[in-house]
N, C-alpha and C positions, 0 to 999 in steps of 0.2 A: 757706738752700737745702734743709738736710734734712726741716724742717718740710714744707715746701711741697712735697717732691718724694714724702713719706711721704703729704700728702694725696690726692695724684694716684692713688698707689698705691690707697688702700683706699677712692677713691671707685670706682675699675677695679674695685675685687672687691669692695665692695657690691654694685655693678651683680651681678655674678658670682652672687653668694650670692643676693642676693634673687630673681632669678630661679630658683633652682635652689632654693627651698625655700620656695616659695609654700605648698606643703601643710603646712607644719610652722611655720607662723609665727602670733603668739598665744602666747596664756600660759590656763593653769587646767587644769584635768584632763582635755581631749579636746584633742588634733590639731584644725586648722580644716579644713573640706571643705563642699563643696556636697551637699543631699540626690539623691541619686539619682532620676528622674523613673521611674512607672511606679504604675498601681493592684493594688490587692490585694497589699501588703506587708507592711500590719501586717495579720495576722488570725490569728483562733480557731483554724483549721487547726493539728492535728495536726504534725508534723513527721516526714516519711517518711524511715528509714533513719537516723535519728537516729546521730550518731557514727564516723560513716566518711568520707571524705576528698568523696565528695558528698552532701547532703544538699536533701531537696524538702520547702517549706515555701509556701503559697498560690501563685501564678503562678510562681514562680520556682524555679529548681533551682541551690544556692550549691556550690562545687565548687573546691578545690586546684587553680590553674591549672601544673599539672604537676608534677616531683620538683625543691625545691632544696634545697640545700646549707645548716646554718645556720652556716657559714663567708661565704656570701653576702651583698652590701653588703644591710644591713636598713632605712637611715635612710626615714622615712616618702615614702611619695610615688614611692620608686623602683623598688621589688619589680616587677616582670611576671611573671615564671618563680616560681610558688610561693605568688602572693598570692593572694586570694581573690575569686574571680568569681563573676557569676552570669546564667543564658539563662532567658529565661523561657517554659515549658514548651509557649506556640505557637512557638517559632522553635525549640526542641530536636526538635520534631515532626515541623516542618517544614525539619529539615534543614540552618538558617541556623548552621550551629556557630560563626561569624566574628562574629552580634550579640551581644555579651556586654557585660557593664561590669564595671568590675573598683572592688571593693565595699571591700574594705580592701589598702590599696595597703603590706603590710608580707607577709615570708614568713611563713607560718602552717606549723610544723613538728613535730616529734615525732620521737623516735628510736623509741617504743611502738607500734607500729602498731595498734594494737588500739583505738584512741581518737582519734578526726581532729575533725570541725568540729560543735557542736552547739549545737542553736537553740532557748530557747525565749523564749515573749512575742516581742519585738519585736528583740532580741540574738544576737545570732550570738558563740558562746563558741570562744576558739582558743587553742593555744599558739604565741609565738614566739619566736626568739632574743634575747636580751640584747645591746641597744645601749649598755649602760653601759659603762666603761674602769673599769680599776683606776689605781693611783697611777704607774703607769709608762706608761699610755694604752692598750692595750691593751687590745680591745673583749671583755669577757664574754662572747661568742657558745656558748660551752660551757656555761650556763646559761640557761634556759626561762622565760621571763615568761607567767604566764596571764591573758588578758584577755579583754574583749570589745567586739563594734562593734553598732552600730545596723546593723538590714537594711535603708538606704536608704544606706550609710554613714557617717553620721557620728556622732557619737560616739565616736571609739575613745579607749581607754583609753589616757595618756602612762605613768600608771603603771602596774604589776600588782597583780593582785588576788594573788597569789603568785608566788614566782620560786623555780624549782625547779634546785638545783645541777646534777642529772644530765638529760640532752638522754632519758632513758630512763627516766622515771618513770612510773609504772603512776600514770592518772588516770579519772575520770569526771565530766563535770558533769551532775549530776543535777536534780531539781527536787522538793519535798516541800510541799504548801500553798502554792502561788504563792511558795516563796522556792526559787531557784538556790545548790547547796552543789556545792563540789568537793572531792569523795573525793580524797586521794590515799595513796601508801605510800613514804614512804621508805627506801632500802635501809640506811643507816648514820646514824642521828641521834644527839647528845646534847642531851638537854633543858636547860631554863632550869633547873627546878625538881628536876635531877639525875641522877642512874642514869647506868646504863654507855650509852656508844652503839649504839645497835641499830635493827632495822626497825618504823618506828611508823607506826600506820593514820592519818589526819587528814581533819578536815571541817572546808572552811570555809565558813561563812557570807557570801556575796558582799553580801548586804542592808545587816550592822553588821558586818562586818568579824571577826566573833569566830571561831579559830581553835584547832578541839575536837581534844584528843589524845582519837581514839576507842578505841585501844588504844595500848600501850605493850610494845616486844619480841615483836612477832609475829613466827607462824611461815613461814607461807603466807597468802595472800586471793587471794579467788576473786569474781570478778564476774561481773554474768550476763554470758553470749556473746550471747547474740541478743537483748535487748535493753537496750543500753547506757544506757538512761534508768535502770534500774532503781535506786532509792537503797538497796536493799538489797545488802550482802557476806557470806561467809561465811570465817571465817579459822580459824587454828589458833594454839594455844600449848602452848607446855610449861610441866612445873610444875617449879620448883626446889626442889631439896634444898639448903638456906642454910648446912647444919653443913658438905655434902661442898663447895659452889661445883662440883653440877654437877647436872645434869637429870635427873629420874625418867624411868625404859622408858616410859613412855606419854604421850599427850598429848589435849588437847582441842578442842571445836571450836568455836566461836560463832558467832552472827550479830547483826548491828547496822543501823540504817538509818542517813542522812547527817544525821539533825534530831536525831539523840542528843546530851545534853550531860551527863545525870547519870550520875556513877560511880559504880560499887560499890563498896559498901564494904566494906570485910575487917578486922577485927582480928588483928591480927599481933604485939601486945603478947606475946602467949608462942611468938609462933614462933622454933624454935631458931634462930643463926645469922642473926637477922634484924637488921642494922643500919640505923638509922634515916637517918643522915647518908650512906649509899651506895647502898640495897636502894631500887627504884622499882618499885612494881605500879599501872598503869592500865587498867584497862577499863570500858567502857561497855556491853558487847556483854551479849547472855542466852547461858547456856552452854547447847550442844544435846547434845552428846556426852560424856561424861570419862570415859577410857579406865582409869583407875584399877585395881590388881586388888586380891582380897581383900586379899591380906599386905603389899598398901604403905600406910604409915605416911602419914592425913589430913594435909591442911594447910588453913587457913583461905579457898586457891583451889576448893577441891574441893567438888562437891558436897553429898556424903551427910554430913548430920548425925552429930551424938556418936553419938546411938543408933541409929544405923540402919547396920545387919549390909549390909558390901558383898557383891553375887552372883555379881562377875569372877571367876570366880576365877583366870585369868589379862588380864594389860595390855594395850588394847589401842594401837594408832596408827593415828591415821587421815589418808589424803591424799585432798585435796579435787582431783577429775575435772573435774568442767563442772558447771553452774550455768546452767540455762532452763527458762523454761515452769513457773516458782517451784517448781524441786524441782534438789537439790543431788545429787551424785550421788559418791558417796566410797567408796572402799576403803578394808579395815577388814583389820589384819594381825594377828596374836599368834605365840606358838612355834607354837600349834596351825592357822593357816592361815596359812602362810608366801604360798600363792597369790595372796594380795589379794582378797577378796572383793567383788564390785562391790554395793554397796547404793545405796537413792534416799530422799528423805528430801525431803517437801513441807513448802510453807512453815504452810498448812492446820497442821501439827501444834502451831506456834509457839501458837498461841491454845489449847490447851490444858492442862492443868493436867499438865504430863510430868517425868518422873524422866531427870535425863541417865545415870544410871548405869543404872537398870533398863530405861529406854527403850532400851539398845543392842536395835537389832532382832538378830531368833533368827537362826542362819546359815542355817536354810531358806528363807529369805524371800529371800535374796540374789538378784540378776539376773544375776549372769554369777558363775563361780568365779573366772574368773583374769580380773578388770578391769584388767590392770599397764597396756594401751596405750588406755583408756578417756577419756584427754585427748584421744586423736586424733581418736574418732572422731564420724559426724559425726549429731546426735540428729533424728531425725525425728518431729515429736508429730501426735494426727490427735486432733479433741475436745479437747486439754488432756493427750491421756493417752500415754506413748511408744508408740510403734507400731513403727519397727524403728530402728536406727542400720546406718549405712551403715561399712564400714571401708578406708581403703586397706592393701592389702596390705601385710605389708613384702618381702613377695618378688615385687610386683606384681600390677595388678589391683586390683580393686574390688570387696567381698561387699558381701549385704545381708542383717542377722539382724534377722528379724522375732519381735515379741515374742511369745510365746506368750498362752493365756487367762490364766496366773497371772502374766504379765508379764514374767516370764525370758527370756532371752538363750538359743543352744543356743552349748556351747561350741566344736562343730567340726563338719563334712559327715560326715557318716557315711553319707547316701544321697541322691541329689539330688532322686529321686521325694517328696515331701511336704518334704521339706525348709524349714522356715525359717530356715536359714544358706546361702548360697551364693553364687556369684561374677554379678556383672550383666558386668563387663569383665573379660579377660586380658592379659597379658605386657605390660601396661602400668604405669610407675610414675607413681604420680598421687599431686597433692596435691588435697585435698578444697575447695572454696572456698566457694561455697555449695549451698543449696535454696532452692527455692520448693514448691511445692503437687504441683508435675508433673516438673521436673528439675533434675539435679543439677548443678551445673559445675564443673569439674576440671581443672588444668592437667597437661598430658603430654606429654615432647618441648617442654617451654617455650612452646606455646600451647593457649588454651582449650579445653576439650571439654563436652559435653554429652550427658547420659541421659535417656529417661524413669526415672525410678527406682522408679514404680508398679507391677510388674509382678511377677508371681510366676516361679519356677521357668522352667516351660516358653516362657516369653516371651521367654528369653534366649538358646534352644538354638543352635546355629549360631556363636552374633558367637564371636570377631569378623569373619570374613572373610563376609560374607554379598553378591548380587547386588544383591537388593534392599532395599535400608536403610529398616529401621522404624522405627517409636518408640522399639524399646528394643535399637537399635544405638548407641552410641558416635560420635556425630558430631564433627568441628571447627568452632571460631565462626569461618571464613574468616579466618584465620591472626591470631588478637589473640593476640600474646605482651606479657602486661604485666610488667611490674620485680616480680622475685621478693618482693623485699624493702625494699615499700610497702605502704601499705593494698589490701586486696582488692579486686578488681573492684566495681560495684557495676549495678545492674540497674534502672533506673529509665527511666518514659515509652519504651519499648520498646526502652532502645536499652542496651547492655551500653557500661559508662563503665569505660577501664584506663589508668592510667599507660603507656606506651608503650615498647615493646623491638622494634618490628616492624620491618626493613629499612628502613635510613637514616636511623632515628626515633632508635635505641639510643644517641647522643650527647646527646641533647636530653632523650628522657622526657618527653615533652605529654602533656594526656589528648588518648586515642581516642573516638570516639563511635562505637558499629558498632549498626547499626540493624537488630534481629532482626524487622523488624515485614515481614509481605507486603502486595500489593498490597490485600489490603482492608483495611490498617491494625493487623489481628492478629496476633498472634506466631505465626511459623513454626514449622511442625514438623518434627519431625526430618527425614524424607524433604526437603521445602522447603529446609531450612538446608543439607544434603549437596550438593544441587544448586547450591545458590547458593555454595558452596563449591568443589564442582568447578569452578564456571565461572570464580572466581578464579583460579584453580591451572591451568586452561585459557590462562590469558594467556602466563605464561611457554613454554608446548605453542607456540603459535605463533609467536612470538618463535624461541624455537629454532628452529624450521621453515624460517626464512629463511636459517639457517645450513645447508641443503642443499645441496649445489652441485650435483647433478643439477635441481632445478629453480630457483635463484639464483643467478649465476655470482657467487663472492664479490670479485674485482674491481670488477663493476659495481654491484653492492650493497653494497658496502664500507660496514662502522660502522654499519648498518642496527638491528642488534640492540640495539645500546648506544642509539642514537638513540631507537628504539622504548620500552626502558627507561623513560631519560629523561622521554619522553611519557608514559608510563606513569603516574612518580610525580608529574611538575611538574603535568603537562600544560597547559603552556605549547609553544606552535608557531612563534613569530615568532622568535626570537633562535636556532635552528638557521639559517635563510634566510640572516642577516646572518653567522652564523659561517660559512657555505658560501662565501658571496661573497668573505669576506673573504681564507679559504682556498684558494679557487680562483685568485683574482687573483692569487696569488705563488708560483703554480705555476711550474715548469719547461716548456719546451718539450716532449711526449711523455711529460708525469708525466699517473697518473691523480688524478680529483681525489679526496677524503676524501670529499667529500659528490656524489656524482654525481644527475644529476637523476631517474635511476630512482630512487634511494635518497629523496630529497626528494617524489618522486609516493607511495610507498609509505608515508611518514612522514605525509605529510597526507591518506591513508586513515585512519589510525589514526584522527583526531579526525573521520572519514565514514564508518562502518562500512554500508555497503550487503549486499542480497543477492547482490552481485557480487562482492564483492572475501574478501579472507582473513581478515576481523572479522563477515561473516558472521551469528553465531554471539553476538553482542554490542550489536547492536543497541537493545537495551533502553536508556532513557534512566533516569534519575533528578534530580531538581532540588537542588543541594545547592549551598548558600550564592549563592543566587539563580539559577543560571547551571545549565543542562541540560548534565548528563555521561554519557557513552556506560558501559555498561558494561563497556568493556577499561581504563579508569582507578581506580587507587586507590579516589577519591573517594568511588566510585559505591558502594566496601562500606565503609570507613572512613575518617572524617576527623579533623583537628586539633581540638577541643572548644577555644576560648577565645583567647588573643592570644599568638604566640609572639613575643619581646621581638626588637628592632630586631636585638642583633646573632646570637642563635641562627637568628634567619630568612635573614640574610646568611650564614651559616656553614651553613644547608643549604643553601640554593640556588647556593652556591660548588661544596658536597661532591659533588650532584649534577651540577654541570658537570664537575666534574673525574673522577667514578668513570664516566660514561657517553661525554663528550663528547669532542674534540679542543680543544685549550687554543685561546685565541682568539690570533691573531697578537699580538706585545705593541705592537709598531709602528704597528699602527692605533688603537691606543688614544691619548689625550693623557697626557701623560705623568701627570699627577693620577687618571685611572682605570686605570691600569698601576698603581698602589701598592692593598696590600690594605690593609681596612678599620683595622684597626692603623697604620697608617704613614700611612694619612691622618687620621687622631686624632691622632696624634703630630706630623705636621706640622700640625694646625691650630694645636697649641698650641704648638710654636714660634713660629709666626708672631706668635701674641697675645702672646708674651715677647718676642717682636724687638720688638713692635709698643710695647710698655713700656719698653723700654730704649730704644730711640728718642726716646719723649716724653720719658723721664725725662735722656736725654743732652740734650734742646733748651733743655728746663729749666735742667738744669745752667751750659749754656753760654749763653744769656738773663741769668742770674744773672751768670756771671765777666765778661761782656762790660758789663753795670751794672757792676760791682765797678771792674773797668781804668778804664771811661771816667772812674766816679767819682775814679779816683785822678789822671789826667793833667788835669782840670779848672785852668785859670788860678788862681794865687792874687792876690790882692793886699794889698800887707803898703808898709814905705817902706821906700824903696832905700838899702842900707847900701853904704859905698866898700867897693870891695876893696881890701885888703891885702897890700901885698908882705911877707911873712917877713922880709925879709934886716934889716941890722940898719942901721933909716933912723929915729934918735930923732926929727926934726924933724917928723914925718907923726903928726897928733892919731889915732888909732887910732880915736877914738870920735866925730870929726866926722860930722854927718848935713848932708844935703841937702834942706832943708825946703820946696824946689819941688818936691822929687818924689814930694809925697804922694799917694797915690792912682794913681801908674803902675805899671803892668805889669810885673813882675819878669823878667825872660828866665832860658827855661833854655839 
């Protein structure tokens, strides 16, 4: 019975399994999947925005379908919230933000935000959580597997190309002669081959798998910012003192590309203090800096030969700024400039035959005296060459120091007349996000803003409070507040692409698509975008409006506002009508209703904005995901980008009945859509366990009912006398009766 009732069981969850992991079934080094249908996939094309959470690469634009968790279920095939999708750049144009396909159905994550999804050839390169268990079961999700997928998808990698313990590792997948390396830096390593555990630089080769310690016990590394392709870093180290087991006042700087595999070598046969069996030095990199001064004692790391007279005569240290436009930009400190001197320091120099000690540039040369908040700020280049860096304030606002002819920074306003430092925005605390060509974007108050940032001095007199908004006022992008702490906005095919914080969204986090483009397909300008902003911010103006009771009696309009809402974000019209009805019909005698039919004419204005009625002023239509939207909804300035998963979509469209609407009678419902979507999952799955234990009891009792009948079956054997006990010698005890062979024994 057990046999057979155990089959029953796990042919029911075969069925089970095999359904439910169609995507994951097969064996060898890829996931099984269908190719993605669609032309111009593979091509030569460049890859636009390379390394941020969306990236455009020929027809198609690939993109984080929104913020997930890497606590979230990962097993292939199930991901929605976080996997990887892609619109191809006529329907992102076009407004279709609903046609996507979703390209690698795993979350693709990162705790580093500075490094999201990057493409080159035919691959699409990602990080994501760890589906492995340890010995107790328990899934690895606190560690990072790095892979990559086909851009049609298939391909994906089952295993990693590396797996990174911390969900926060500084990475980049770069590309060097048609081969794919990924940079990365560990914060705490011990190696195979020894030394203390410390932060090591690495590259590895995705082609042969080979895995280069490019330095060992780094200080700092610095990658480029703006453009994340780059296979070039620049990093720091210190030198030890072996006899003290502690670090020399100064340090130095290098740089290394991802194809490095030869180390330098050092002779340390006479270095004091140097133990063979514990002392580990790697590097790969060319030194550019070594801070060394006259009176400290060489070592076999350092540059300057036996004979060559050091010129420090004080140590320097230096901390590595930003890194773009192939020039590194670093403060350089000693006793004698405690200030942090801001220097620049182009890649151009690497090719030439330079001294790291003598090459320390003069302190005249420097671009700013006191660089100490030179990480923040944001670098503007015009030809290749710096043109001004933009600051936010720390006491708020926004300057902009334009470089002079020798290329220096001014280091504060002394006068605003000629001035090249000055403020573009006030009394606003802004974080910087990006540039383009023409303006800056910057979140303030938790949604976007935007500048012309081209403008001198007097271009900016007035803002912030001005009548007429210019160029180089201060606009809002019509309220995109994205998740502080994701990847940055990103700006592609005209439309500004954000993780989502905006009203109702802030549970979910989808991307937004908000389409800065006007009616002749061109990006709006600022005056354009103000407007189109006000007119946003105009919806709620009227809304309120209804709340007047000089001209709305709020009895007969009752819930108008919320309604409106509603419409607003759903805009959906049909399932108010049926909640009216339903409401109305179990009213009281002399109760007013919740939804009165003024309130119902008014609500299906909203989706008929005429020059008659109180929308007015909204008329304007726009086509977005096939379907024409007035513009007093959402839609019509921001939408969903990609697929929000079955039950986030049910848990908005709940949130919103519940934050706007009057709950629906529960009595009218059948009693199975009275239960939320939880309790009807939970009862399915009861049912399919009753539904087992049922079989598996019919089983059972099929079986005992064989069993009984087979035990009560007729025997037949030959009839033995019975016997009386008592005590009767004359009676043979062992007499048989040999007619009665072959009858029926009775019981």
């Amino acid at each position: 019975m057990n046999k057979r009732f155990t089959k029953i069981i796990c042919f029911l969850s075969s069925a089970v399994v095999v359904s439910g992991a169609v995507f994951a079934a097969g064996c060898g080094g890829y996931f099984n999947s269908s190719a993605l249908p669609g032309e111009n996939i593979f091509t030569t094309d460049e890859a636009v925005s390379n390394g941020g959470f969306a990236v455009e690469k020929g027809d198609y634009v690939y993109f984080i379908n929104g913020v997930e968790n890497n606590t979230a279920l990962n097993d292939y095939g199930a991901p929605v919230k976080g996997a990887i999708y892609r619109i191809s750049k006529d329907n992102l144009t076009s407004r279709n933000y609903a046609k996507t396909d979703r390209v690698v159905p795993l979350v693709a994550y990162t705790g580093e935000y500075n490094s999201g999804l990057f493409i080159y050839g035919d691959y699409i390169y990602y990080g994501t959580p760890s589906t492995a268990k340890n010995a107790n079961g328990e899934i690895l999700n606190g560690n990072l597997d790095m892979k990559r997928t086909k851009l049609d998808g298939t391909e994906t990698m089952r295993d990693a190309y590396v797996q990174f313990s911390s969900l926060t590792t500084e990475y980049r997948f770069v590309e060097v002669d048609d081969t794919v390396y990924l940079m990365y830096v560990t914060a705490a390593e011990t190696l195979e081959e020894g030394g203390a555990s410390a932060k090591n630089l690495h590259s590895y080769n995705t082609e042969d798998g080979t895995d280069t310690v490019l330095a060992h016990n780094v200080d700092s590394v610095i990658f480029d910012s703006a453009d994340k392709t780059n296979p070039r870093v620049y990093y720091t180290m210190k030198v030890k003192n072996y006899v003290s087991d502690s670090d020399y006042e100064y340090n130095q700087v290098y740089t290394v590309t991802a194809d490095a595999t030869t180390r330098n070598e050092y002779d340390v046969s006479d270095l004091l203090g140097w133990d063979d069996e514990e002392d580990l030095y790697i590097n790969c990199g060319t030194l550019v800096f070594d801070g060394i001064g006259a009176a400290d004692e060489k070592t076999p790391f350092n540059y300057a030969p036996d004979d060559e007279t050091l010129t420090n005569s004080l140590r320097y240290t230096y901390t590595l700024k930003h890194y773009e436009e192939k020039t590194l930009y670093y403060t350089r400190s000693s006793k004698n400039n405690e200030g942090a001197y801001l220097f620049g320091f182009g890649d151009e120099a690497l090719k030439t035959d330079r001294n790291p000690v003598k090459g320390n540039a003069d302190s005249n040369t420097r671009i700013l005296t006191d660089g100490s908040s030179a990480e923040n700020y944001m670098y503007i280049f015009k030809d290749g060459k710096l043109e001004k860096v933009l600051i936010a304030e720390s006491n708020g606002g926004i300057s902009a120091n334009y470089a002079g002819e020798d290329g220096k920074l001014q280091k504060d306003i002394s006068t605003l007349e000629g001035s090249k430092y000055f403020p573009i925005t006030k009394s606003q605390t802004a974080t910087l996000l990006f540039a383009d060509e023409t303006y800056l974007y910057f979140t303030a108050n938790s949604v976007v803003n935007r500048i012309n940032h081209t403008g001198s001095v007097g271009d900016y007199d007035g803002m912030p409070e001005q009548d007429n908004i210019g160029e180089f006022n201060a606009v809002t992008v019509i309220d995109a507040a994205p998740v502080s702490s994701w990847f940055k906005p990103e700006l592609l095919q005209g439309h500004l692409l954000f993780a989502s914080e905006t009203e109702n969204m802030s549970s979910y986090k989808y991307v937004m698509a908000c389409d800065l483009r006007g009616k002749d397909g061109k990006m709006m300008d600022n005056p354009a975008l103000k407007e189109k902003d006000e007119l946003f911010e105009g919806i709620n103006d009227v809304i309120v409006a209804f709340g007047n009771a000089d001209d709305y009696d709020a009895d007969t309009y009752a819930n108008l506002g919320d309604a409106l809402r509603y419409a607003s974000f759903s805009g959906e019209k049909e399932y108010i009508k049926s909640l009216a009805e339903a409401l109305n019909a179990k009213l009281e005698e002399d109760e007013k209703p919740a939804y009165s039919e003024e309130t119902l004419a008014k609500f299906a204005e909203f989706f008929a904005p005429t020059a008659d009625n109180e929308w007015k002023d909204y008329q304007d239509k726009a086509t977005v995901n096939g379907s024409e939207v007035y513009a007093n909804r959402r839609e019509y300035y921001y939408s969903v980008l990609g697929e929000m998963s079955e039950a986030d979509s049910e848990a908005y469209v709940k949130a919103l009945k519940s934050n706007y609407l009057k709950a629906y009678p529960t009595d009218d419902l059948t009693w199975f859509e009275g239960l939320s979507t939880v309790a009807k999952v939970f009862f399915i799955i009861g049912m399919c366990l009753i539904g087992l234990i049922v079989i598996g009891g019919t089983v059972v009792l099929v079986l005992w009912l064989v069993k009984r009948n087979k035990t009560r079956l007729p025997e037949y054997t030959k009839k033995r006398v019975k016997v009386d006990t008592t005590d009767d010698k004359s009676i043979d005890v062992y007499r048989t009766d040999d007619n009665s062979d072959g009858e029926k024994t009775e019981e």
